[in-house]
C-alpha positions as CSV (number, residue, x, y, z in Angstrom):
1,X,-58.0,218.2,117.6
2,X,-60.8,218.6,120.3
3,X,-62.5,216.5,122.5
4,X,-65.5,215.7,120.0
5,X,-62.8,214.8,117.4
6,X,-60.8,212.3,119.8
7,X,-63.8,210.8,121.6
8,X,-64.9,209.5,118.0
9,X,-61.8,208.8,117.0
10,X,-61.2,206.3,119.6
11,X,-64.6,204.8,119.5
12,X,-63.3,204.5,115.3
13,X,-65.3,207.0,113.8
14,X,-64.5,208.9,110.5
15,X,-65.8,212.2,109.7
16,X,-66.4,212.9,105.8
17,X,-66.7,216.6,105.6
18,X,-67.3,218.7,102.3
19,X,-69.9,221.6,102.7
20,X,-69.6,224.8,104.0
21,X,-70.1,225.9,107.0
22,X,-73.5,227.9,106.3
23,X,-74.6,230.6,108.6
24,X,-78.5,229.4,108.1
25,X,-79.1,226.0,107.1
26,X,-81.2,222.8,108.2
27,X,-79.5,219.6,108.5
28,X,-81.2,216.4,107.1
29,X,-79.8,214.0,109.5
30,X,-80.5,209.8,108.9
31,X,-81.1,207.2,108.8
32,X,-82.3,207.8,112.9
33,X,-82.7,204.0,114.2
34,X,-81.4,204.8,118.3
35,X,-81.0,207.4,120.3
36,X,-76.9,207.0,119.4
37,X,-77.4,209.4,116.6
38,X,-78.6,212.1,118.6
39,X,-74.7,211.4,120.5
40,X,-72.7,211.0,117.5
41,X,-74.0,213.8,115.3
42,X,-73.6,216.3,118.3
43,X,-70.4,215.1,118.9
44,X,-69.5,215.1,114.9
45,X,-70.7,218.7,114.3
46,X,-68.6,219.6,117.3
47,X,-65.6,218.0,116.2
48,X,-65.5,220.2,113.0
49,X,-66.4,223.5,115.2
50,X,-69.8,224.0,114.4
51,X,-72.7,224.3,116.5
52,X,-76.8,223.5,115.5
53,X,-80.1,223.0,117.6
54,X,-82.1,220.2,116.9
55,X,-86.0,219.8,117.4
56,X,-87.1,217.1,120.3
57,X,-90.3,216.0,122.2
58,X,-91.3,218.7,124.7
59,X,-91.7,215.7,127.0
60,X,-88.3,215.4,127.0
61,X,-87.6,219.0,128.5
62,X,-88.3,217.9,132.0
63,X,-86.1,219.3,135.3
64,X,-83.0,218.7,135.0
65,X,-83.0,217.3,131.4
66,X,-84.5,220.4,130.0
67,X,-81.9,222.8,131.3
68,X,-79.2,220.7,129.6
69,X,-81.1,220.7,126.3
70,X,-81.9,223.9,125.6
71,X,-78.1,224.6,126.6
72,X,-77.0,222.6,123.8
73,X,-79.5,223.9,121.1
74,X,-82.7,221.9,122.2
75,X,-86.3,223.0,121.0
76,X,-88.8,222.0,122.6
77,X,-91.7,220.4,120.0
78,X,-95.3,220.4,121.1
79,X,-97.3,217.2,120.1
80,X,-99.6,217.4,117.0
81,X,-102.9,218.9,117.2
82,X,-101.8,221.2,120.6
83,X,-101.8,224.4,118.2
84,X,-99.5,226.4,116.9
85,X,-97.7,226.1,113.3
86,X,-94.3,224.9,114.0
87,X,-93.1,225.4,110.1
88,X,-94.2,228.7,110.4
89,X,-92.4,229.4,113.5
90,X,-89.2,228.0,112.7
91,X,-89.4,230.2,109.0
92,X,-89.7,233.1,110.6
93,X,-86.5,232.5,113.0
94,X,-84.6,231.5,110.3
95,X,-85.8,234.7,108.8
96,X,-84.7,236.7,111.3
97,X,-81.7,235.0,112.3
98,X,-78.0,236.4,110.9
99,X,-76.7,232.2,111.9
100,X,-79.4,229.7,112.9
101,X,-78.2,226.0,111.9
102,X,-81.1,223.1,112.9
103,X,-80.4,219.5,112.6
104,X,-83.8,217.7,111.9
105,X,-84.0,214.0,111.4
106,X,-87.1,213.5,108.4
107,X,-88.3,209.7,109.8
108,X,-89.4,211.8,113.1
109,X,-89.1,208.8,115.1
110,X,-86.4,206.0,115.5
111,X,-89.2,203.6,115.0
112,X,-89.3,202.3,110.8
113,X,-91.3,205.0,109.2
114,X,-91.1,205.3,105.3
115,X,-93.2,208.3,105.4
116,X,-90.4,211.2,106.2
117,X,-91.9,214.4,107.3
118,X,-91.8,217.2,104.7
119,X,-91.4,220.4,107.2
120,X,-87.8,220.6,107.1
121,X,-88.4,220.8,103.2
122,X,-91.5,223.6,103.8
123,X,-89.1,225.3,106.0
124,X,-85.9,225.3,103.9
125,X,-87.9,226.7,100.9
126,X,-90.2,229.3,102.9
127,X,-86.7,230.2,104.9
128,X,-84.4,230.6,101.0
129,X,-82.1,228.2,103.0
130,X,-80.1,225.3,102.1
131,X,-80.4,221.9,103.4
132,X,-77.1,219.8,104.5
133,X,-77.6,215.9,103.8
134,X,-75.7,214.4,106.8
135,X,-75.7,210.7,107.0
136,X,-74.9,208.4,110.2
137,X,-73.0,205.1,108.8
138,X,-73.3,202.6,111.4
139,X,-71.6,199.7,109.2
140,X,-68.8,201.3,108.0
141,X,-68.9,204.0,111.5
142,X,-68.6,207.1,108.6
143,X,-70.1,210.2,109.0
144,X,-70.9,212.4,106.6
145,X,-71.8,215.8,105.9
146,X,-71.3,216.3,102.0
147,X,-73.9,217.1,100.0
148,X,-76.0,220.4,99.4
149,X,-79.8,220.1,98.8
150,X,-81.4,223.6,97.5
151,X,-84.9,222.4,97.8
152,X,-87.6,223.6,94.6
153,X,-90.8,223.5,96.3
154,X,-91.5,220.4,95.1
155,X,-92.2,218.3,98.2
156,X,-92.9,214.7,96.2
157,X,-89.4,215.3,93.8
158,X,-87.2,217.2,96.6
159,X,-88.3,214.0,98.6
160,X,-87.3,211.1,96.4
161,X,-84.0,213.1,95.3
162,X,-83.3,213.2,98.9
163,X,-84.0,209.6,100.2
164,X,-82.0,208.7,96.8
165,X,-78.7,209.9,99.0
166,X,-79.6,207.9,102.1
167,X,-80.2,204.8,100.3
168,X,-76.7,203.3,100.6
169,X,-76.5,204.2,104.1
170,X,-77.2,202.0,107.8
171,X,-78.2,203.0,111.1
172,X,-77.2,201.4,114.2
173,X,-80.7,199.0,113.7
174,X,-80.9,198.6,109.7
175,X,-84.5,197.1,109.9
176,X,-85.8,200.2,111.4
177,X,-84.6,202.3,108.3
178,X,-87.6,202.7,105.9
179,X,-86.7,204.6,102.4
């Protein structure tokens, strides 16, 4: 067992594992209601021996903090509307990647937000990847990484098939959890 492994199992964590360990995939992490998530699905994905980069503000990626990011998988996202196509972007790496793995949470904020953001779903589909559902259970402190979403292309029914998995699940602040 590593470190991941025993650091959530003494805080009384379970890990519910099931899907492969695919060399390109996104992973649809939520629900995303603190900044605890970011801490418990690093540490869950590295309990099982995987590694993936995850998307955050580019405000975030300030001396030192930035150094630290980027060393665990951190890419920097530039605010809406400064240019650029950040689907596009992130197709082609996946394109030209042999093992790219990207955990993106859909809400895009840890504020209550029933309107997910479709890129991961544009990305998956332009990319021919598949999408890991992972889930972080606050009330019953499970996390889960078991189901395999092949998105059609169909942003409104990939959506509602999708936020049909989450709806049993809580994060840390349940009223900040829109579906």
């Amino acid at each position: 067992m590593n470190l991941a492994a025993r650091i959530l199992r003494l805080a009384g964590w379970t890990l519910n594992v099931s899907v492969p360990d695919y060399p390109r995939c996104i992973i649809c992490v939520a629900p995303h209601t603190s900044n605890w998530d970011f801490v418990i699905g690093k540490l869950a994905y590295a309990a099982i021996g995987r590694k993936a980069g995850f998307l955050m503000k580019k405000s975030w990626f300030f001396w030192p903090m930035g150094c630290l990011f980027r060393a665990i998988g951190g890419i920097p996202v530039a605010p809406k509307g400064s240019g650029g196509d950040l689907t596009a972007t992130l197709i082609e790496r996946f394109k030209n990647s042999s093992r790219l793995t990207l955990a993106i949470t859909p809400e895009g904020t840890r504020s209550r937000n029933p309107q997910w953001r479709t890129g991961f779903l544009r990305i998956a589909y332009g990319a021919g990847i598949p999408i890991v559902l992972a889930a972080i259970d606050f009330s019953t402190k499970s996390i889960f990484l078991d189901r395999t979403f092949t998105p059609t292309g169909n942003l409104e029914t990939d959506m509602q098939a999708i936020k049909q998995y989450y709806r049993p699940f809580k994060g840390k602040y349940p009223e900040k959890f829109a579906l």
